[in-house]
C-alpha positions in Angstrom: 13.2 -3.4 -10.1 11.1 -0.5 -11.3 12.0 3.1 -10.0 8.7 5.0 -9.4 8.0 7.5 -11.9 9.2 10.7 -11.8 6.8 14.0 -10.6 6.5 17.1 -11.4 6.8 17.5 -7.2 9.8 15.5 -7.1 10.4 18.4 -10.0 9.4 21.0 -7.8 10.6 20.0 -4.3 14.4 19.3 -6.1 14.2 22.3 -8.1 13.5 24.4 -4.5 15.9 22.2 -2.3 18.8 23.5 -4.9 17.2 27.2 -4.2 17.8 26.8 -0.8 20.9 25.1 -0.7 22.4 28.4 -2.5 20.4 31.1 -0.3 21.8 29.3 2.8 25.9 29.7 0.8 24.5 33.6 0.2 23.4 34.2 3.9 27.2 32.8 5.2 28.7 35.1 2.9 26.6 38.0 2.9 25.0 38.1 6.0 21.2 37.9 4.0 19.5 35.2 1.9 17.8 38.3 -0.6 21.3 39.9 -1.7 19.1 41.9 -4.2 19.3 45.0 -1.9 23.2 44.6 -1.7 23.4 44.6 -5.0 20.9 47.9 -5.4 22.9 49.8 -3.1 26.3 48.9 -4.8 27.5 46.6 -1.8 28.3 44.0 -3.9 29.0 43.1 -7.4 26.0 41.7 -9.6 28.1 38.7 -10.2 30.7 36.8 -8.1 31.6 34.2 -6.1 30.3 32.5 -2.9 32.2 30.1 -1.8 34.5 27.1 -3.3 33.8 28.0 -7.1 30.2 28.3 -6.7 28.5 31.7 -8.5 26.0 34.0 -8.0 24.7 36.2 -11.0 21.8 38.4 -10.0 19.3 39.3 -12.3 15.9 41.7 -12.0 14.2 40.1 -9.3 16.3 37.1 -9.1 19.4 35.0 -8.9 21.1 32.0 -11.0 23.5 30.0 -8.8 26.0 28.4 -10.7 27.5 24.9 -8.6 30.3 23.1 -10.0 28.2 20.6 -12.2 24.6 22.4 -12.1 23.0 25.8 -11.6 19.7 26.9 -10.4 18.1 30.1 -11.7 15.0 31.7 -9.0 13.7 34.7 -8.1 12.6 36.3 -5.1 9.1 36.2 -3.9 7.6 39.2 -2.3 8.6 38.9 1.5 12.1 38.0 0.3 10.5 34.6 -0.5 12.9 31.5 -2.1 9.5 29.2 -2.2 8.3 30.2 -5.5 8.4 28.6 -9.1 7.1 29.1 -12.6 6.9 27.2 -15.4 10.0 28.2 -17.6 12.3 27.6 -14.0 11.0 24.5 -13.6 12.0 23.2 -17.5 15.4 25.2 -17.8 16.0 23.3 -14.4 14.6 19.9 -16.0 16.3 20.4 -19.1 19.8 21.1 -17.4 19.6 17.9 -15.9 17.6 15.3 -18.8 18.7 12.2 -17.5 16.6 12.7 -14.3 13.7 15.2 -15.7 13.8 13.6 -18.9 9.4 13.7 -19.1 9.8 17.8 -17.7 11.9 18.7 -20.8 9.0 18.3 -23.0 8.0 21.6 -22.1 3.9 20.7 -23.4 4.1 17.7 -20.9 5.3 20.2 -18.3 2.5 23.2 -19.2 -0.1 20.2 -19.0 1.0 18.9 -15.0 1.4 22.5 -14.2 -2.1 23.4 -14.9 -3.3 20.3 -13.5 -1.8 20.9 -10.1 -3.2 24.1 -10.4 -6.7 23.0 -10.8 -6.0 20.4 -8.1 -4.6 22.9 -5.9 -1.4 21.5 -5.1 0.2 24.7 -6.2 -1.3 28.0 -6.2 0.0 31.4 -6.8 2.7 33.1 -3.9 0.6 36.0 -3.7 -1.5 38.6 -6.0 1.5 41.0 -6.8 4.3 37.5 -7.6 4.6 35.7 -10.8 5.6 32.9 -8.7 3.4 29.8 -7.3 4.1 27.4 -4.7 3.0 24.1 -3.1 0.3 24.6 -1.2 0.8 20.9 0.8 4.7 19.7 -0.3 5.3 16.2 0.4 1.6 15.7 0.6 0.9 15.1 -3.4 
């Protein structure tokens, strides 16, 4: 039997379930999903642990969650957003995990369905001031 063809949604919606996942291990420990402003008013280390093994390392605008077999790198969206994505998450995320994504760590195949869902509107940027898009329908591609 056949197993349907992977998207750059399943991608997308994967990539942003992991995201969350993580945020919700950061708000039990810390009280907050966006521990950026902990870590700007020196309440908390840049890097530590959450809970059971699994890391946090902040960075910038953004955090990379490390799990016991896979990690997950994001930034914050204005609003203290966790819906947003670009292009180079989405293939270090396909490319930590080839035997799923294998089509997404061809980073011109990736660039190509990107802008395509663009012009399709599926995604579309978070807002004017983020570097970050989003899906403007999920589940509905």
């Amino acid at each position: 039997m056949n197993r349907p063809e992977i998207t750059l949604e399943d991608l997308i919606t994967d990539f942003l379930s992991k995201v969350d996942i993580g945020t919700k291990l950061l708000e039990e420990k810390f009280g907050t999903r966006n521990i950026l402003r902990l870590w700007g008013s020196k309440q908390i280390e840049r890097c530590g642990e959450i809970k059971n093994g699994v890391q946090y390392e902040l960075h910038g605008i953004g955090c990379f969650i490390i799990f016991a077999t896979e990690s997950v790198n994001f930034d914050y969206g204005s609003g203290d957003r966790i819906d947003g994505f670009d292009i180079w998450r989405l293939y270090s995320y396909a490319t930590d995990r080839p035997l799923r994504y294998k089509k997404y760590c061809d980073k011109q195949t990736l660039e190509k369905e990107f802008r395509e869902y663009l012009l399709s509107k599926k995604i579309e940027k978070m807002s004017p001031v983020d570097n970050l898009y989003v899906l403007t329908s999920p589940n509905q591609t």
